[in-house]
N, C-alpha and C positions, 0 to 999 in steps of 0.2 A: 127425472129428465125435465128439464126447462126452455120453451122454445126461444127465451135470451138470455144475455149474461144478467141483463136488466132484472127481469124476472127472478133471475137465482139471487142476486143482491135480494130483492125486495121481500123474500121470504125468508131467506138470513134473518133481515132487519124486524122483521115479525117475532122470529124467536128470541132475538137478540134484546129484545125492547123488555122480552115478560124478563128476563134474569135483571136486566139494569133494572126496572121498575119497581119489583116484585123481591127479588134480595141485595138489590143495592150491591150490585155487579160491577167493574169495572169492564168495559170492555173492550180487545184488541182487534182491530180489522186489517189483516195483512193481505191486500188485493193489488192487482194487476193486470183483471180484465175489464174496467171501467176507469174513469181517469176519478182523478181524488173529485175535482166537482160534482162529478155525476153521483158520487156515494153519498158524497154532502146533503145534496141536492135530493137524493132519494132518502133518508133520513128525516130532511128538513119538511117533505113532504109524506110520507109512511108516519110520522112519527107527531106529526100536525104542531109541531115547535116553529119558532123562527129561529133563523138565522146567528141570531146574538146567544140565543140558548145554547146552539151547537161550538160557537169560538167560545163562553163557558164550560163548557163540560171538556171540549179540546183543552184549551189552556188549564184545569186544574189537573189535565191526565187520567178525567174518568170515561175517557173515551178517546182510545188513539187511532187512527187511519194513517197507517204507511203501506209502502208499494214492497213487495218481501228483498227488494235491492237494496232499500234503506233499510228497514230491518236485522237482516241478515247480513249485510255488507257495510256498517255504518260508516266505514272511512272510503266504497268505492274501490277496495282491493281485499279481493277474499281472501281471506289469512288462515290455512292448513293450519 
């Protein structure tokens, strides 16, 4: 139990750090109870990187953040 959604990210990003760190992880974040900034943002701060570190790591795809619409829905029509 976590008294925010904030909170549940930021202990995600606690575990999520020792696999990228520690075996050279890629890792996928499919969320939709904070907005893409807020995740960034909690990263760029949990993780004590800047900014530029994280559109690296985004842009080579060792680290992706989408919302599970995009994910799961990549053309916006779910397809049976």
């Amino acid at each position: 139990m976590y008294d925010s959604q904030e909170q549940k990210i930021e202990e995600g990003l606690k575990y999520l750090r020792i696999g990228f760190e520690q075996k050279n992880e890629a890792i996928l974040l499919i969320i939709d109870e904070l907005s893409m900034d807020k995740v960034r943002n909690s990263i760029i701060n949990n993780w004590n990187i800047f900014q530029d570190e994280l559109i690296k790591l985004e842009k080579s795809g060792t680290i992706v953040i989408r919302a599970s619409s995009e994910f799961y829905f990549t053309n916006r029509i779910p397809n049976n």
